[in-house]
LUMGU-444277 format. One record per residue (C-alpha): x, y, z; residue number from 1. Coordinates in steps of 0.001 Angstrom, whole numbers, plus 500000, padded with zeros to 6 digits. Example, Ala and Ser with C-alpha at 12.3 -4.5 7.8 and 13.67 -1.06 7.14 Angstrom:
2
<atom <512300 495500 507800> 1> <atom <513670 498940 507140> 2> 
END
This chain:
83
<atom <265007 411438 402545> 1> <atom <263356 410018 405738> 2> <atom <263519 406567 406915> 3> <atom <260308 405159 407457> 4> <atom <259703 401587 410406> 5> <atom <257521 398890 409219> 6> <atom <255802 395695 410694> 7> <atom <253690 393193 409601> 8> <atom <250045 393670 410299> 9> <atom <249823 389919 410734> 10> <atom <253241 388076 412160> 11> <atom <252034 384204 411385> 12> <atom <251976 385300 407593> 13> <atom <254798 387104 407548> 14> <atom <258721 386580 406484> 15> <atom <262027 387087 408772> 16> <atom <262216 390551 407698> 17> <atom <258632 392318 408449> 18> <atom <257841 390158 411620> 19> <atom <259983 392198 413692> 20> <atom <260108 395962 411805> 21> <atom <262319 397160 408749> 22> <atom <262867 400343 407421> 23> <atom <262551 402042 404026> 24> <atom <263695 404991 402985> 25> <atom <261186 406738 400870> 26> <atom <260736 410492 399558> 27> <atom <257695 412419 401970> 28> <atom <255658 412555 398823> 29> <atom <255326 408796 398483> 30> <atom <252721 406432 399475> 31> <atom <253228 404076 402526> 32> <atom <254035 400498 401699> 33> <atom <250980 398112 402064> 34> <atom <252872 395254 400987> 35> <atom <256367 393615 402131> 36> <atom <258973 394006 399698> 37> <atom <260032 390300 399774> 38> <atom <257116 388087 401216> 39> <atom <254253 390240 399937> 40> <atom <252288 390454 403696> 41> <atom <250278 392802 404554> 42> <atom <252453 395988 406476> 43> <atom <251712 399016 408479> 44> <atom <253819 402227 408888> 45> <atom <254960 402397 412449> 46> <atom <254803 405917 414540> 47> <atom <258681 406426 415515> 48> <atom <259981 409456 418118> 49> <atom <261423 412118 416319> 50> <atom <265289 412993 416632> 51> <atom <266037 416308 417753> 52> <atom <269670 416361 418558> 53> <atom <271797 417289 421538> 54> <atom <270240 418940 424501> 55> <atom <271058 422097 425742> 56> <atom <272779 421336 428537> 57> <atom <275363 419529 426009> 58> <atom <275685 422434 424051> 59> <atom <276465 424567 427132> 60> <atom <279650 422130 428129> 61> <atom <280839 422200 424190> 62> <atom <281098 425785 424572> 63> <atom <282508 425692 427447> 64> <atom <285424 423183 426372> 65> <atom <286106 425005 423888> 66> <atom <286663 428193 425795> 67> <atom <283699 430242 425238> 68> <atom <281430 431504 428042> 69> <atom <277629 431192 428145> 70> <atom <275638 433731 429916> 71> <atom <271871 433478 431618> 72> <atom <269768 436370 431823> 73> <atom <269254 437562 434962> 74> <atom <266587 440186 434539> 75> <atom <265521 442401 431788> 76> <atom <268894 443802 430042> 77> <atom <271219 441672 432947> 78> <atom <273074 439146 432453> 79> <atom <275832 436700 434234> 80> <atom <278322 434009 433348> 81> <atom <275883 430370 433756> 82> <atom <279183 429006 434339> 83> 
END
């Protein structure tokens, strides 16, 4: 299930948890909060970056530890060792 950010809409009416952010984790198919789970303030869902995972260039130096050899292509149907 995803984890969802929130933050009070308004921080002066707000508790300890939603003046900063907290999170929730909620199934996709359920509504956003509108409401703080403990002081009842008004909340909005907060736009977070997505995580992708490693980067390529990581995966290239895994392989490489572990003894495996990556190739780049060259041109069409040629190839050579990238490292």
């Amino acid at each position: 299930m995803p984890t969802y950010v929130y933050e009070a809409k308004d921080a002066a009416k707000s508790c300890n948890r939603c003046r900063g952010s907290f999170e929730a984790v909620q199934k996709i198919g359920e509504p956003a909060l509108s409401k703080c789970p403990e002081c009842g303030a008004d909340v909005i869902r907060v736009i977070q970056a997505a995580s992708l995972g490693r980067s390529k260039t990581d995966l290239m130096y895994r392989a490489k530890r572990a003894g495996f050899s990556c190739l780049k292509k060259v041109s069409n149907g040629e190839y050579e060792k990238a490292f």
